[in-house]
Backbone of each chain as ProteinMPNN parsed JSONL, in Angstrom:
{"seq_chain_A": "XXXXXXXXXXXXXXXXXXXXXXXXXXXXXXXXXXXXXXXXXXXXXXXXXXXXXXXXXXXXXXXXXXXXXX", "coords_chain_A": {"N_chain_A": [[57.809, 61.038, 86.601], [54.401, 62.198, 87.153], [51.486, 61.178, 87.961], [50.275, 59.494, 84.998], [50.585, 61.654, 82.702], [52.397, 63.738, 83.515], [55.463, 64.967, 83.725], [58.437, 65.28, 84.605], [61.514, 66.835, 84.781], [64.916, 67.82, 85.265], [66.702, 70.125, 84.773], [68.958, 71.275, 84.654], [71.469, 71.77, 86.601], [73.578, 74.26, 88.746], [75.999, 74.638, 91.483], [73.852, 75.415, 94.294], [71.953, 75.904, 92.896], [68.328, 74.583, 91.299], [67.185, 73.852, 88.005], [64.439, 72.977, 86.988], [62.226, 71.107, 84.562], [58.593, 71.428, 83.446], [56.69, 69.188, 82.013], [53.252, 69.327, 81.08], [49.808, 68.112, 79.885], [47.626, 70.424, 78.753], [45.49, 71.098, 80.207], [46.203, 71.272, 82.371], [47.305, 73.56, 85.096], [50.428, 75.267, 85.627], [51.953, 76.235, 87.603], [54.921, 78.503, 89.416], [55.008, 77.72, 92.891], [56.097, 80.671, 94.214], [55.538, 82.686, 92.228], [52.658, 82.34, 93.182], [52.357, 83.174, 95.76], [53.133, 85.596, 95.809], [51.58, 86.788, 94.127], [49.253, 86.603, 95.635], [50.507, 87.962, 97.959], [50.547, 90.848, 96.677], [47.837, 91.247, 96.178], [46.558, 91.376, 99.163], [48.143, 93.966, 99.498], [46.298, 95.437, 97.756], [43.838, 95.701, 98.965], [43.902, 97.432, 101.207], [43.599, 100.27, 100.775], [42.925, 103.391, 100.713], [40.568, 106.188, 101.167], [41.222, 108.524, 100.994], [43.791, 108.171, 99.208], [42.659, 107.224, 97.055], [41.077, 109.256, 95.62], [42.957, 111.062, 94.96], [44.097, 109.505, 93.693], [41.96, 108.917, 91.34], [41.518, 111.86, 90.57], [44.844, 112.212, 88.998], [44.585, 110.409, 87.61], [42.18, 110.85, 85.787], [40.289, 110.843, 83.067], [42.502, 109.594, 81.188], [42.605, 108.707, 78.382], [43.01, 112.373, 77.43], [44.87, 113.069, 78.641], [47.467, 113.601, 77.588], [49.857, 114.63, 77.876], [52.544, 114.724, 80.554]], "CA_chain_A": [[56.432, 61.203, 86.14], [53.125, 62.29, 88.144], [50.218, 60.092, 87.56], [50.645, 58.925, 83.713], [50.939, 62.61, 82.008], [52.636, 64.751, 83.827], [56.891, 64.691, 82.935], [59.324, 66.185, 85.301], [62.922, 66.926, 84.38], [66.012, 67.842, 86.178], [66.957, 70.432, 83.223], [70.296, 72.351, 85.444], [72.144, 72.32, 88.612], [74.379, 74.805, 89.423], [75.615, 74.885, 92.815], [72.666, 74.747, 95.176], [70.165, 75.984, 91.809], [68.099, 73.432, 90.09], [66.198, 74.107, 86.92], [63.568, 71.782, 86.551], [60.948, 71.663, 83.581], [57.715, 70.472, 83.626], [55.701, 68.364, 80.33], [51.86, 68.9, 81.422], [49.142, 68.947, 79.384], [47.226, 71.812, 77.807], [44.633, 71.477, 80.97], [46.935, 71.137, 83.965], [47.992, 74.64, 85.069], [51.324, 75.114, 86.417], [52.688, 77.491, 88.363], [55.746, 78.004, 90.29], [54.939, 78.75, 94.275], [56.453, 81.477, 94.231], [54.632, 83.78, 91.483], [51.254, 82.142, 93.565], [52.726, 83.872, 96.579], [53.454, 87.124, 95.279], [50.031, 87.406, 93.455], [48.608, 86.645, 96.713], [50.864, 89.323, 98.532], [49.767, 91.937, 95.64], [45.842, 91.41, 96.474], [46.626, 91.719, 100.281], [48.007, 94.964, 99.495], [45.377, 96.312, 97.155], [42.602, 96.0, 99.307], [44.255, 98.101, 101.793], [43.374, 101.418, 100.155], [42.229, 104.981, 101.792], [40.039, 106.98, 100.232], [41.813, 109.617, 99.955], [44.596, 107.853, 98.105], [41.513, 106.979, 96.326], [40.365, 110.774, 95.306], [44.18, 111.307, 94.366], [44.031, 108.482, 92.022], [41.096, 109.758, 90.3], [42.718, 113.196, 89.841], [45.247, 112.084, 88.537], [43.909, 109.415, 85.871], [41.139, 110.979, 85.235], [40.038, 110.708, 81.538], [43.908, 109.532, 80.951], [43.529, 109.405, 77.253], [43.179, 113.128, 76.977], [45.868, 114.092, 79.09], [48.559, 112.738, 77.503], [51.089, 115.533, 78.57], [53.113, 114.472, 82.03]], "C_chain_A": [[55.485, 61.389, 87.325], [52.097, 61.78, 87.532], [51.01, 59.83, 85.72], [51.1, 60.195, 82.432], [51.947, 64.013, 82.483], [54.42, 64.316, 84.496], [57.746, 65.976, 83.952], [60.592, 65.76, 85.069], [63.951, 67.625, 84.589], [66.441, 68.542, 85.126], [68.553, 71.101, 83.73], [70.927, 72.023, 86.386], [73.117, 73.037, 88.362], [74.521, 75.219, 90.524], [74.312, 74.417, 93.785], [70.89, 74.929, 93.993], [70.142, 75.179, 91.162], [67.401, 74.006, 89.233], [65.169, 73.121, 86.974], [61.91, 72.163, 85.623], [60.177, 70.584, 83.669], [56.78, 70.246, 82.51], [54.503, 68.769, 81.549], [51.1, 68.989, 80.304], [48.021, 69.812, 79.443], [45.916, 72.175, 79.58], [44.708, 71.591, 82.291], [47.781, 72.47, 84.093], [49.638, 74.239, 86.251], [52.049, 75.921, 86.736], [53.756, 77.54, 89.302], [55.165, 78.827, 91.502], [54.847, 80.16, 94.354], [55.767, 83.188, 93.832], [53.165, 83.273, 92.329], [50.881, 82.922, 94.872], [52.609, 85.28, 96.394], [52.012, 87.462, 94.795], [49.012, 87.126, 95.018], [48.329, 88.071, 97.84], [50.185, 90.512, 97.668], [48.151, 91.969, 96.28], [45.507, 91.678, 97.965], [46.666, 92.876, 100.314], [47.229, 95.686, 98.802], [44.021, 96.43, 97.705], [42.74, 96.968, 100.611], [44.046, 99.716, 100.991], [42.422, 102.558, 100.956], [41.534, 105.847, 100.858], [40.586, 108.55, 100.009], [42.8, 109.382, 99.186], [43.604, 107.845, 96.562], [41.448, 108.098, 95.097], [41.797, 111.253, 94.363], [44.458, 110.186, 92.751], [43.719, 109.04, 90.734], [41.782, 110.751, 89.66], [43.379, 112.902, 88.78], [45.36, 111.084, 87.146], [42.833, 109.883, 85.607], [41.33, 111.652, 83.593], [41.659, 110.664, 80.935], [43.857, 109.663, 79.727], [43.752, 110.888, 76.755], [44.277, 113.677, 77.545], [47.56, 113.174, 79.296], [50.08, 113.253, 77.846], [51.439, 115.14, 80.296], [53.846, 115.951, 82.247]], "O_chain_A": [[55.716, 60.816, 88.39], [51.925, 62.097, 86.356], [52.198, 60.036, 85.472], [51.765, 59.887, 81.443], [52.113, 65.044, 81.832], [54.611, 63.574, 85.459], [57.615, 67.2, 83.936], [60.902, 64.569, 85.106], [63.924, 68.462, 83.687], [66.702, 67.781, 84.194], [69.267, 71.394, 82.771], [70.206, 72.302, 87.343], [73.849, 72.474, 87.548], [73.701, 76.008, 90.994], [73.919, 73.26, 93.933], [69.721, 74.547, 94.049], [71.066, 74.733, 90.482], [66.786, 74.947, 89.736], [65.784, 72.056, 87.013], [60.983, 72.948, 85.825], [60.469, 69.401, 83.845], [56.098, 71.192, 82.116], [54.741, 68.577, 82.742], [51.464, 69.864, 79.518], [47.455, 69.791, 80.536], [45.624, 73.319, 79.929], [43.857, 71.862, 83.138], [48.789, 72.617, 83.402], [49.844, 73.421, 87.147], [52.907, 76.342, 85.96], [53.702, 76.645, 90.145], [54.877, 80.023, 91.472], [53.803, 80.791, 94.521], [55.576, 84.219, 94.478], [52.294, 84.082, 92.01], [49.747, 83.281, 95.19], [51.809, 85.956, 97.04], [51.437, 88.475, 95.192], [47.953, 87.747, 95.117], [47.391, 88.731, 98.286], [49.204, 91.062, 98.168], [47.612, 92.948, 96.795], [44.395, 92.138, 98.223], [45.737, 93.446, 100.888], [47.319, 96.869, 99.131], [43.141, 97.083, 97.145], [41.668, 97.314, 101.108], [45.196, 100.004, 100.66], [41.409, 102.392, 101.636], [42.046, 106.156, 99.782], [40.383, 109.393, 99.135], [42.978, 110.238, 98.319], [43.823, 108.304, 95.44], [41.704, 107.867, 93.916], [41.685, 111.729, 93.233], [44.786, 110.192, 91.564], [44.33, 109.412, 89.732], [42.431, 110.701, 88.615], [42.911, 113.138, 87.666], [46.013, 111.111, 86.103], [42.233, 109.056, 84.92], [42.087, 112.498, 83.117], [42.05, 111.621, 80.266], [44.665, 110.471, 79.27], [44.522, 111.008, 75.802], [44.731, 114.718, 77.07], [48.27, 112.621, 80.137], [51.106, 112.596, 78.022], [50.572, 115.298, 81.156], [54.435, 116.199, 83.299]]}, "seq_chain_B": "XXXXXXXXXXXXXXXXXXXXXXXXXXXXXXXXXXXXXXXXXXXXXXXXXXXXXXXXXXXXXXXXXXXXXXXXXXXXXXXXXXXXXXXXXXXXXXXXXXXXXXXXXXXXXXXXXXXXXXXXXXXXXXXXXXXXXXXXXXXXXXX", "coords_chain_B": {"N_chain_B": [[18.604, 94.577, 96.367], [20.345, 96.064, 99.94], [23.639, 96.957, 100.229], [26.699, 96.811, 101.786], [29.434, 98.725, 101.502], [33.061, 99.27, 101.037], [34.158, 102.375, 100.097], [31.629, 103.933, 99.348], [29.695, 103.725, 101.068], [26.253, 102.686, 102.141], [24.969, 101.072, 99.225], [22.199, 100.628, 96.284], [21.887, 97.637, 94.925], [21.277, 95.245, 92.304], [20.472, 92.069, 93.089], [20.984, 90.295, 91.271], [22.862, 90.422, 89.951], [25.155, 89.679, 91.036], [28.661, 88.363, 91.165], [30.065, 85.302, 91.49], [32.804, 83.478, 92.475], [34.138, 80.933, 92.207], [36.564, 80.052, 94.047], [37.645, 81.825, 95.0], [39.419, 84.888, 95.888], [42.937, 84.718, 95.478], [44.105, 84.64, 98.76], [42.018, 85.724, 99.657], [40.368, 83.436, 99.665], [37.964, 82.499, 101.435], [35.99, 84.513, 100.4], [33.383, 84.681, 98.451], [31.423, 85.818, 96.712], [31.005, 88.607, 95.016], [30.489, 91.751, 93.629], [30.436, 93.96, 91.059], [31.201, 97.564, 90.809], [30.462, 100.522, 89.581], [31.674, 103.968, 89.572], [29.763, 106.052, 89.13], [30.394, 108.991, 89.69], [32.723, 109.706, 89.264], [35.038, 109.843, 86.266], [36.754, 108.459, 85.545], [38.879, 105.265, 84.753], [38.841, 103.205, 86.612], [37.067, 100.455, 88.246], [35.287, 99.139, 90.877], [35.41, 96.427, 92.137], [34.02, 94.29, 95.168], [33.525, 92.738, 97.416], [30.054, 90.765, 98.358], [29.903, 89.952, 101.115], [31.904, 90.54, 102.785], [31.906, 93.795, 103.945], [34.037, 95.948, 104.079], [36.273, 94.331, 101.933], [37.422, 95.004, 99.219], [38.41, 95.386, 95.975], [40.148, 97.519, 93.776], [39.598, 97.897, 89.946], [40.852, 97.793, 86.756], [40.798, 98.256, 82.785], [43.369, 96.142, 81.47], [43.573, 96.05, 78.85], [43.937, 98.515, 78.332], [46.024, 99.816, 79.283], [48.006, 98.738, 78.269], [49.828, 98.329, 76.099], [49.47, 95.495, 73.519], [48.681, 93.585, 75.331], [47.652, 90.855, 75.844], [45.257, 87.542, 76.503], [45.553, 84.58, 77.145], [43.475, 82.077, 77.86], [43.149, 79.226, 79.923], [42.666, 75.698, 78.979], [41.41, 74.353, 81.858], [40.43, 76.426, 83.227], [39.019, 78.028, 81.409], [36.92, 76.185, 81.581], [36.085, 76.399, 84.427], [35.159, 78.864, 84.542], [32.631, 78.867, 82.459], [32.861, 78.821, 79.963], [31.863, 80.136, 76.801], [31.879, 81.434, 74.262], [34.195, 83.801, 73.608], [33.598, 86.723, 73.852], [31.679, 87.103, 75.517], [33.23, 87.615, 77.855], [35.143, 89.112, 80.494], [37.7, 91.29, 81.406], [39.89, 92.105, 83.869], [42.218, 94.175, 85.506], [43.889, 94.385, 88.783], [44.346, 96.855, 91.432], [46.573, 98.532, 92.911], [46.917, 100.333, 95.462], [49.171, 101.541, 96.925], [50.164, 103.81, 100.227], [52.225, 105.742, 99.846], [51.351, 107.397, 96.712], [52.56, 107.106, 94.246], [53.311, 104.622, 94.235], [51.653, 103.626, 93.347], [50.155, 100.886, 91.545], [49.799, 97.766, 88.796], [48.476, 94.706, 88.504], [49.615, 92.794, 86.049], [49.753, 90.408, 85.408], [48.66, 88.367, 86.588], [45.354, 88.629, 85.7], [41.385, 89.105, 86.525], [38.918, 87.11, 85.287], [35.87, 87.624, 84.066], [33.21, 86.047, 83.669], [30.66, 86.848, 81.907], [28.174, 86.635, 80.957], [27.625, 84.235, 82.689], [28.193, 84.952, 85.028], [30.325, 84.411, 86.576], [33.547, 84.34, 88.126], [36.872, 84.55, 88.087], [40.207, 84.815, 89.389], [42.687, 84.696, 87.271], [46.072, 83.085, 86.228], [48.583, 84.341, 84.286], [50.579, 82.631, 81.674], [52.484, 83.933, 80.461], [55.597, 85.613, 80.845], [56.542, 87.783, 79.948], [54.823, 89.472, 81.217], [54.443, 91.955, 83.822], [53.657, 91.474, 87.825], [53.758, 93.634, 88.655], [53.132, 96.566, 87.403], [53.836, 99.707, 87.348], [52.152, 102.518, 87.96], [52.948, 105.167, 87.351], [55.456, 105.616, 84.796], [57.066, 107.09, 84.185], [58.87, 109.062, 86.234]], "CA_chain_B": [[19.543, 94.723, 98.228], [21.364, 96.734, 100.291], [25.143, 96.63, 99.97], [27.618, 97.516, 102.385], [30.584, 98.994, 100.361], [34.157, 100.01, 101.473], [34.259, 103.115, 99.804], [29.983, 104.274, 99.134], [28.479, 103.549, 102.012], [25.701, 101.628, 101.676], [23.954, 101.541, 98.157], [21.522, 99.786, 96.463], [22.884, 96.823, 94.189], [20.6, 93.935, 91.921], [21.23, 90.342, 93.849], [21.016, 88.875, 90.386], [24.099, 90.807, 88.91], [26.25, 89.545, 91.495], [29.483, 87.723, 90.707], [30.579, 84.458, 92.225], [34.179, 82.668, 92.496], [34.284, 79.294, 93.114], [37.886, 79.657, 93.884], [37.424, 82.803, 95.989], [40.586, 85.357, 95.275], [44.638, 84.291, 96.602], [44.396, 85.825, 99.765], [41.472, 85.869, 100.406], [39.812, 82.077, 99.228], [36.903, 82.295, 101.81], [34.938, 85.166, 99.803], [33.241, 83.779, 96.461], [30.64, 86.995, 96.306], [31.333, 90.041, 94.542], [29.498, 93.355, 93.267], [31.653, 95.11, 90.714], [30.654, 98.435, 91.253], [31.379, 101.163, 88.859], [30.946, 104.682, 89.963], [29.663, 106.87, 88.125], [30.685, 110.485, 89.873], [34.058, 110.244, 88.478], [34.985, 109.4, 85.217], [38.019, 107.453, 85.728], [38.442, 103.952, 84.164], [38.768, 102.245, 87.394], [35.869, 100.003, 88.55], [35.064, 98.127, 92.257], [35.295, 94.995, 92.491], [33.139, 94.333, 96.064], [32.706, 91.723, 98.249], [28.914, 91.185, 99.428], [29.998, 89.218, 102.691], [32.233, 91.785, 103.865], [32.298, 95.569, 103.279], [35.903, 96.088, 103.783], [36.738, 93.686, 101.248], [37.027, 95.812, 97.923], [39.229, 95.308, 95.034], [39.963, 98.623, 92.735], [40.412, 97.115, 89.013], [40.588, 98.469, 85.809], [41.095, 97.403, 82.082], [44.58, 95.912, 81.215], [43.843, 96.412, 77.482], [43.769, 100.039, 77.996], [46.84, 100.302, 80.349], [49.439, 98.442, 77.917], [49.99, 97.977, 74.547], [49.829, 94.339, 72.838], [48.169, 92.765, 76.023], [46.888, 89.139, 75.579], [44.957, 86.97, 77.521], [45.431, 83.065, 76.359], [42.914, 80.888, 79.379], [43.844, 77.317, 80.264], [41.615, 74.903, 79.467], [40.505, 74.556, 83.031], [39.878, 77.996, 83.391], [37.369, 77.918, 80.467], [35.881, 74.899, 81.914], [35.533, 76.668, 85.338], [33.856, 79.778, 84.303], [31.892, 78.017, 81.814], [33.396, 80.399, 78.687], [32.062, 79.316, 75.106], [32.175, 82.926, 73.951], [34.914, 85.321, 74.592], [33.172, 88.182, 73.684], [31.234, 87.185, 76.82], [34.279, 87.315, 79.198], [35.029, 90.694, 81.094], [39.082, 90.998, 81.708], [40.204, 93.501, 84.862], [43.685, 93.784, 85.989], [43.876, 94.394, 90.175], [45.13, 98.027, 90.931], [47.195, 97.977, 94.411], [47.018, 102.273, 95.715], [49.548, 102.505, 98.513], [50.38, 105.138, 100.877], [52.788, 106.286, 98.483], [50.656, 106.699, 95.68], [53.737, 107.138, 93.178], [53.888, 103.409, 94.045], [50.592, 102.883, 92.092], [50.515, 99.78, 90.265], [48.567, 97.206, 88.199], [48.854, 93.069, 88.069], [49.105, 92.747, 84.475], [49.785, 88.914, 85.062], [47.043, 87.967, 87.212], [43.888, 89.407, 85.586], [39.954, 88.857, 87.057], [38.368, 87.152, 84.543], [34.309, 87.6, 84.677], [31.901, 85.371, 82.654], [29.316, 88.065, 81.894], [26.476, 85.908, 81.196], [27.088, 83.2, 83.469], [28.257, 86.178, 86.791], [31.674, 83.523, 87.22], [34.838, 85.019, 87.82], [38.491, 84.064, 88.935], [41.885, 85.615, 89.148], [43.851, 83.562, 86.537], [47.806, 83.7, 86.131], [48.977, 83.82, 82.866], [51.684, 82.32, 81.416], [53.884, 84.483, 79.757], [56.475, 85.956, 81.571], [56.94, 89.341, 80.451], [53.98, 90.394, 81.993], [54.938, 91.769, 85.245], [52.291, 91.394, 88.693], [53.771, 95.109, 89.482], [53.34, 97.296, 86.424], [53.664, 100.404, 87.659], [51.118, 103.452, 86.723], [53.435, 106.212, 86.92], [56.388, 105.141, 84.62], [58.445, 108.297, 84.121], [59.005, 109.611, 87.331]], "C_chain_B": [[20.025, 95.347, 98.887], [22.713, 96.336, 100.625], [25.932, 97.127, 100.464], [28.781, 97.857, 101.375], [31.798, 99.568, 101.242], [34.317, 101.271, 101.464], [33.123, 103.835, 99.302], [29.69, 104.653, 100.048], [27.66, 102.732, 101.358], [24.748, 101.908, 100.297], [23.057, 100.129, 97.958], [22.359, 98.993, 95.074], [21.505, 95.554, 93.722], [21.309, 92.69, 92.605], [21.743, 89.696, 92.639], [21.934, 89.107, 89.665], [25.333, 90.696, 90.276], [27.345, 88.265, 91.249], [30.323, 86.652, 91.653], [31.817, 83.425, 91.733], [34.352, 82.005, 93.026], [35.065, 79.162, 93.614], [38.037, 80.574, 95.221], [38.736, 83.372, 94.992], [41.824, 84.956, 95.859], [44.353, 85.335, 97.379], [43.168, 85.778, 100.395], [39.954, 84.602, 99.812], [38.472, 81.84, 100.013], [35.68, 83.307, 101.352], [34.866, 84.851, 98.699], [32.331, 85.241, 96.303], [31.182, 88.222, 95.717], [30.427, 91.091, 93.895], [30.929, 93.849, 92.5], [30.751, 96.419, 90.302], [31.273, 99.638, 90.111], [30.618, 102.684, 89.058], [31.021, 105.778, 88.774], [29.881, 108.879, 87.791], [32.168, 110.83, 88.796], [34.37, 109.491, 87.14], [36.472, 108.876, 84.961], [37.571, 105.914, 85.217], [38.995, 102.923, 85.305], [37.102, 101.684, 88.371], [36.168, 99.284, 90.312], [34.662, 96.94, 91.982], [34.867, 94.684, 94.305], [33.117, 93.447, 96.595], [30.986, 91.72, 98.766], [29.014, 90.073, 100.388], [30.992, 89.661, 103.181], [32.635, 93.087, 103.309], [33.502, 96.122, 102.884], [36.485, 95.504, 103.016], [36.226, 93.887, 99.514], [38.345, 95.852, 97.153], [39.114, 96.732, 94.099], [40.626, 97.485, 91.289], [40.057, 98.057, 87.776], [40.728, 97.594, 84.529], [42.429, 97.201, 81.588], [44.7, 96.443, 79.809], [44.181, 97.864, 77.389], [45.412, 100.387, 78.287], [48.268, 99.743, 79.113], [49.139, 97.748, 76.68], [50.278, 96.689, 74.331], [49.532, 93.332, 74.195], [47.488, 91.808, 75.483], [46.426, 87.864, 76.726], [44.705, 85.543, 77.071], [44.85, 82.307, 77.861], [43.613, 79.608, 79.136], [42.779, 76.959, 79.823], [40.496, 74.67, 80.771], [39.992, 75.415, 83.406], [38.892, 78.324, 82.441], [36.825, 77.048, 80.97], [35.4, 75.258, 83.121], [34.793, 77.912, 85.118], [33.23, 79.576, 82.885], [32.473, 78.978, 80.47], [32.78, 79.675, 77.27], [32.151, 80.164, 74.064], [33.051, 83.668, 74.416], [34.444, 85.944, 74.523], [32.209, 88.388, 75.421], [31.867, 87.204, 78.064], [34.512, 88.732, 79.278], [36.799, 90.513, 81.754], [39.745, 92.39, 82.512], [41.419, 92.924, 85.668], [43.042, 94.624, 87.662], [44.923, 95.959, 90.254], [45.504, 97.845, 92.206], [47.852, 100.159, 94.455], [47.914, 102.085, 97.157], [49.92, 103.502, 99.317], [50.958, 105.876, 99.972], [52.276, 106.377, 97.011], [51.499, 106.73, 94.132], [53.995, 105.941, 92.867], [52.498, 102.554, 93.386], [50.599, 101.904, 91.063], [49.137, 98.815, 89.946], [48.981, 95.824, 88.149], [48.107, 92.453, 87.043], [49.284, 91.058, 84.328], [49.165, 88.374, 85.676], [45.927, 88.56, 87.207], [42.739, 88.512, 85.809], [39.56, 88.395, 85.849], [36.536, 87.001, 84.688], [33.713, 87.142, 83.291], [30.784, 86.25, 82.888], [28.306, 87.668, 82.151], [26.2, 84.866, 82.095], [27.81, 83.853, 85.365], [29.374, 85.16, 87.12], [32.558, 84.111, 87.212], [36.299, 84.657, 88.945], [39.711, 84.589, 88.404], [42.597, 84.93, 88.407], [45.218, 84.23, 86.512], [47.83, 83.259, 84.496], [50.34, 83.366, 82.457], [52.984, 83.266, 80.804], [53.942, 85.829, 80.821], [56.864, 87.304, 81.892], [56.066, 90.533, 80.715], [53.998, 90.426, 83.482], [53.462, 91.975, 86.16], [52.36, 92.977, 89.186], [53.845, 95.979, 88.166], [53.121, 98.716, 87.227], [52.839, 101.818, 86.536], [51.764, 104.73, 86.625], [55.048, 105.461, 86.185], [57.691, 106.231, 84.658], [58.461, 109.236, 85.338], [60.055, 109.633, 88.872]], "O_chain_B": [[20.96, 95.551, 98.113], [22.873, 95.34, 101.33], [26.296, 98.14, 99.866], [28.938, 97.103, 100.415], [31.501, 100.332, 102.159], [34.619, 101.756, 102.555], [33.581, 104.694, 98.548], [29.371, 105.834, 100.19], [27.951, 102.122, 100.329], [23.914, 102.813, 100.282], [22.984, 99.119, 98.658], [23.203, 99.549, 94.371], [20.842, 95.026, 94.616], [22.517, 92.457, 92.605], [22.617, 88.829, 92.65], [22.162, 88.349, 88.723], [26.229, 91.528, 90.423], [26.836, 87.15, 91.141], [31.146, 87.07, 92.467], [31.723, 82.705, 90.739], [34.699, 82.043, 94.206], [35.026, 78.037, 94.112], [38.465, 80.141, 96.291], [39.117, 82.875, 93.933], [41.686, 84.829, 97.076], [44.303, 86.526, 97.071], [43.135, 85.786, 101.626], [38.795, 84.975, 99.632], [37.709, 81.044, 99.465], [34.542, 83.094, 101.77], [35.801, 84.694, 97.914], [32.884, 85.887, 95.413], [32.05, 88.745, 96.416], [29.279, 90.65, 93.828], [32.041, 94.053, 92.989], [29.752, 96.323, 89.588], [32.471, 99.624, 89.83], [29.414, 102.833, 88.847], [31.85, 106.161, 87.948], [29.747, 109.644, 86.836], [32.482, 111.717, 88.002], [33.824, 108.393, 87.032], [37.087, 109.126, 83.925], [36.436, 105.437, 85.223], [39.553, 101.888, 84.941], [36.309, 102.421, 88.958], [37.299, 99.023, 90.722], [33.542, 96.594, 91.604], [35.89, 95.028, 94.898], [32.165, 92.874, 96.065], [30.633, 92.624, 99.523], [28.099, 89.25, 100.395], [31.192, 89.18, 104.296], [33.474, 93.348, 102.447], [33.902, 96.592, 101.819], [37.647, 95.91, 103.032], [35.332, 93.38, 98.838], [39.332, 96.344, 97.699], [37.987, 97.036, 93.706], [41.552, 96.676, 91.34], [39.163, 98.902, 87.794], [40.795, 96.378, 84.707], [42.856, 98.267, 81.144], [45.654, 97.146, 79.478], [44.688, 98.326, 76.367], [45.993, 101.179, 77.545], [49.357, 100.316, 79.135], [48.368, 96.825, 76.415], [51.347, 96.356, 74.843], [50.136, 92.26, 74.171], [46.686, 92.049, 74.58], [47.167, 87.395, 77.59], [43.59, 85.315, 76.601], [45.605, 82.025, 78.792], [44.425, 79.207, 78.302], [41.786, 77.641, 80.074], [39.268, 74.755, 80.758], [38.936, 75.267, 84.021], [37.897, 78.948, 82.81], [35.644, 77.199, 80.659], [34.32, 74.727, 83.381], [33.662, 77.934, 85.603], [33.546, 80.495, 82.129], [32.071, 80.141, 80.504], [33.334, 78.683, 76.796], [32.482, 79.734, 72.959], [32.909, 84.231, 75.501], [34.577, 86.45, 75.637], [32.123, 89.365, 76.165], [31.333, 86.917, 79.136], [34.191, 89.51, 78.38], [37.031, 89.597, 82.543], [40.032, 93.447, 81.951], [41.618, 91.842, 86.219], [42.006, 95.286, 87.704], [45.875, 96.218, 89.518], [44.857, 96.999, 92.823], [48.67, 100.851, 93.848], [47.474, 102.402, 98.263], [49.982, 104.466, 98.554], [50.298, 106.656, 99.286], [52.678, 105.578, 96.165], [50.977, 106.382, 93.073], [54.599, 105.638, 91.838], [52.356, 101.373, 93.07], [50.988, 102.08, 89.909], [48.005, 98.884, 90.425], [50.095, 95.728, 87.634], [46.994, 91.944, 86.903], [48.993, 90.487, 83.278], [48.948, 87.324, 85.072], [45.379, 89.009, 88.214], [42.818, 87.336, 85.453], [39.784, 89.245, 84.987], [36.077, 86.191, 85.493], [33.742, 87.696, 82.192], [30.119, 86.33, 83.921], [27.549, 87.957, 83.078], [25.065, 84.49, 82.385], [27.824, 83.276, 86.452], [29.349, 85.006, 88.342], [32.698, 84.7, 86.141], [36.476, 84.584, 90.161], [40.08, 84.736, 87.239], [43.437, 84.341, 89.087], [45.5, 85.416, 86.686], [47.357, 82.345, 83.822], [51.273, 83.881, 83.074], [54.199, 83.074, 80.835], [53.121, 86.595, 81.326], [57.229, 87.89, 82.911], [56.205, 91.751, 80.608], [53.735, 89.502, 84.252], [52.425, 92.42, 85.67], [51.486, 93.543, 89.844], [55.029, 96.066, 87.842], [52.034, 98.768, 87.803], [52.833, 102.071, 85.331], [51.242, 105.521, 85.839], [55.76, 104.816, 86.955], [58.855, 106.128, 85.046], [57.901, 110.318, 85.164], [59.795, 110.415, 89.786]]}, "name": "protein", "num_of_chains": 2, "seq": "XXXXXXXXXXXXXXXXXXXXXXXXXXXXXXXXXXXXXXXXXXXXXXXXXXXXXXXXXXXXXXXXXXXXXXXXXXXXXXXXXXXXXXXXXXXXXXXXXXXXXXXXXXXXXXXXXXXXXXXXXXXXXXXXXXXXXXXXXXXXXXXXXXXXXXXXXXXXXXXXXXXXXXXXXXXXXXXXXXXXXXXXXXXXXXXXXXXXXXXXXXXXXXXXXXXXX"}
């Protein structure tokens, strides 16, 4: 347990992998590392952008629902 | 004000429609300011997301609902309690678009969308829980 609500449980092992599930409630987010990492990496690379990738973008989505032919 | 921009130059921008994140974004936790910027030359459905405390620091985002069928956005508790939400209709929901060199490798993070409290200018990157929304959706799929 973590403080009085929050339920951790040893749900696997195989080998060196553990499973482990976690009880919280409804107002305690919980995330594994991992995905907090990655969404991190993602926003590193999206602010890296060139405007002419930019201009190419456009182009190419522009007004996407009419050009529904690829 | 005047508003340095990544991709403008400098325009002009209301102070009082600017958008602050208590949280800042992953990555980059020391900017809470933002300007989402939406231009109006091209008619593309991607918007700017802006820093106003540094120029270079510009998010392209667009809307997830548009991009993928049967999208859903369920908040946390805490996440309504930090951008004060008592209305959805008043919440503004923009997925993060990531353009790199390769722009074939165009993608969208359909599981960490911006959420923006309209009326109260709050906004934070939430993760969502379900799983089979990936952070790399790519925007060209058949190719």
């Amino acid at each position: 347990m973590i403080g009085h609500d929050i339920e951790l449980t040893i749900l696997d092992v195989q080998g060196d992998q553990v499973r482990v599930g976690i009880k919280a409630p409804r107002n305690v987010a919980v995330h594994r590392k991992e995905i907090y990492e990655e969404i991190r990496k993602e926003n590193l690379s999206a602010v890296a952008v060139k405007d002419t990738n930019l201009q190419l973008l456009n182009e190419k989505f522009k007004k996407k629902d009419d050009s529904t032919t690829s | 004000m005047q508003l340095e921009t990544a991709h403008f130059g400098v325009i002009e921008f209301n102070e009082e429609d600017i958008l602050y994140f208590p949280e800042g974004i992953p990555g980059f936790e020391a900017n809470k300011k933002y300007a989402l910027i939406v231009d109006q030359e091209t008619s593309t459905n991607f918007f700017f997301l802006q820093s106003t405390e540094d120029s270079q620091l510009c998010f392209i985002v667009t809307d997830p609902f548009m991009l993928y069928a049967g999208y859903g956005v369920d908040v946390d508790d805490e996440d309504v309690e930090l951008l004060g939400i008592t209305d959805p209709k008043t919440v503004m929901t923009l997925a993060i678009v990531v353009i790199p060199e390769d722009i074939k490798e165009a993608r969208v993070n359909l599981k960490a969308p911006i959420l923006i409290n309209v009326e109260k200018k709050l906004g934070k990157q939430i993760i969502l829980k379900d799983d089979s929304l990936p952070i790399r959706y790519y925007l060209q799929q058949n190719s």
